[in-house]
C-alpha positions as CSV (number, residue, x, y, z in Angstrom):
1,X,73.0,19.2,116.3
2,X,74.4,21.3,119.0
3,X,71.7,23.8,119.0
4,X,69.3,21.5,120.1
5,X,71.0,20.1,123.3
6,X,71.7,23.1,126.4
7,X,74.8,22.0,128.4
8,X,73.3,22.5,131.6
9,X,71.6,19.0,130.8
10,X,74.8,17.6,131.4
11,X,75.5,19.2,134.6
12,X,76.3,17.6,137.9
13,X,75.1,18.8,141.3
14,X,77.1,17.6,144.6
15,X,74.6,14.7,144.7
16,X,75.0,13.4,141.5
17,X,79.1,12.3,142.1
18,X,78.7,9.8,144.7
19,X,81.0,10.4,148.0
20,X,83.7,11.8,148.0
21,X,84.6,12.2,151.8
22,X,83.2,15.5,152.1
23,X,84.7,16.8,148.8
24,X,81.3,16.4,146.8
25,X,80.9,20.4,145.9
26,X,84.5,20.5,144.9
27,X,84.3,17.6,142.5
28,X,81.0,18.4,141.0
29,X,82.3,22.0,140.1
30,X,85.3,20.8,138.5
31,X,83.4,18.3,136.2
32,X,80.7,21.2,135.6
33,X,84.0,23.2,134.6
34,X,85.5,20.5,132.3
35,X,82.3,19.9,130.6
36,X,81.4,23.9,129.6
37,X,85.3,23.4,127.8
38,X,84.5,20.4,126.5
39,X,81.5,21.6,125.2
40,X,82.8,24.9,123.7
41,X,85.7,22.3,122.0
42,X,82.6,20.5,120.3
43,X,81.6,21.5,116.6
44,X,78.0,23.2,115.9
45,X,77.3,20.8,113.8
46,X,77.8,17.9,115.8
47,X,74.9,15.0,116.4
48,X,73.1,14.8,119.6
49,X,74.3,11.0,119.9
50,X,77.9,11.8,119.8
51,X,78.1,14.8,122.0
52,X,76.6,13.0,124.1
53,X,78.9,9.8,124.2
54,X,81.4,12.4,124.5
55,X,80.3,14.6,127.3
56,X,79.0,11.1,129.5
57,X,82.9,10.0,128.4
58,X,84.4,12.7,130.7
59,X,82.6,11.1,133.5
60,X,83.3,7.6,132.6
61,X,87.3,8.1,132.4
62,X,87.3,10.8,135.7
63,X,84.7,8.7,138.0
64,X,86.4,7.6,141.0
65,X,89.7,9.5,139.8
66,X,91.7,11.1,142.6
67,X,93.1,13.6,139.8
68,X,89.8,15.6,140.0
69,X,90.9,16.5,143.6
70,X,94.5,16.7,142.9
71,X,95.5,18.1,139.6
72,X,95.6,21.7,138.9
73,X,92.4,22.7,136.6
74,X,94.7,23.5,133.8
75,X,96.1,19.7,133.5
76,X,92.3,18.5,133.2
77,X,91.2,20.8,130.9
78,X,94.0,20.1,128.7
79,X,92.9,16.2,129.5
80,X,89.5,17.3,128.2
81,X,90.6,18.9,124.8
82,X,92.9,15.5,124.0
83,X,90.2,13.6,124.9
84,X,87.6,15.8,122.8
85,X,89.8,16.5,120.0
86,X,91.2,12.4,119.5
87,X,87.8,11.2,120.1
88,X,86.5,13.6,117.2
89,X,89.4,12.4,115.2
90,X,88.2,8.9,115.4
91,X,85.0,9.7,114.1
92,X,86.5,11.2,111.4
């Protein structure tokens, strides 16, 4: 249940990306941003396991990607809420 799970748990600092040739900050507030959409996409309801799988997903497909420097934050959040939305669509 979502209710029992605060985003900021998910949250990355600067540190937590790995380098990024000096573009740490940039990348970990971007991923901070696409995971407080993500998480408003997600359903009160929801179990803990699956949110998440779904939240550590965002990191698993954007890790290493250059589009987290280079696309505008519009394109990734409407990445984010395909990703959510299909993902939550399989579960169905």
């Amino acid at each position: 249940m979502k209710d029992m799970l605060q985003v900021q748990d998910y949250l990355f600092s600067y540190a937590d990306v790995g380098d990024w040739e000096g573009e740490e900050e940039v990348v970990a507030e971007r991923l901070n941003e696409l995971i407080h959409h993500a998480w408003d996409l997600l359903p009160e309801d929801l179990d803990c396991d699956t949110i998440d799988n779904l939240i550590e997903g965002i990191w698993e497909h954007l890790r290493g990607d250059l589009a987290l420097l280079e696309a505008d934050i519009e394109e990734l959040t409407d990445w984010v809420t395909h990703y959510i939305n299909s993902s939550l669509d399989e579960q169905m």
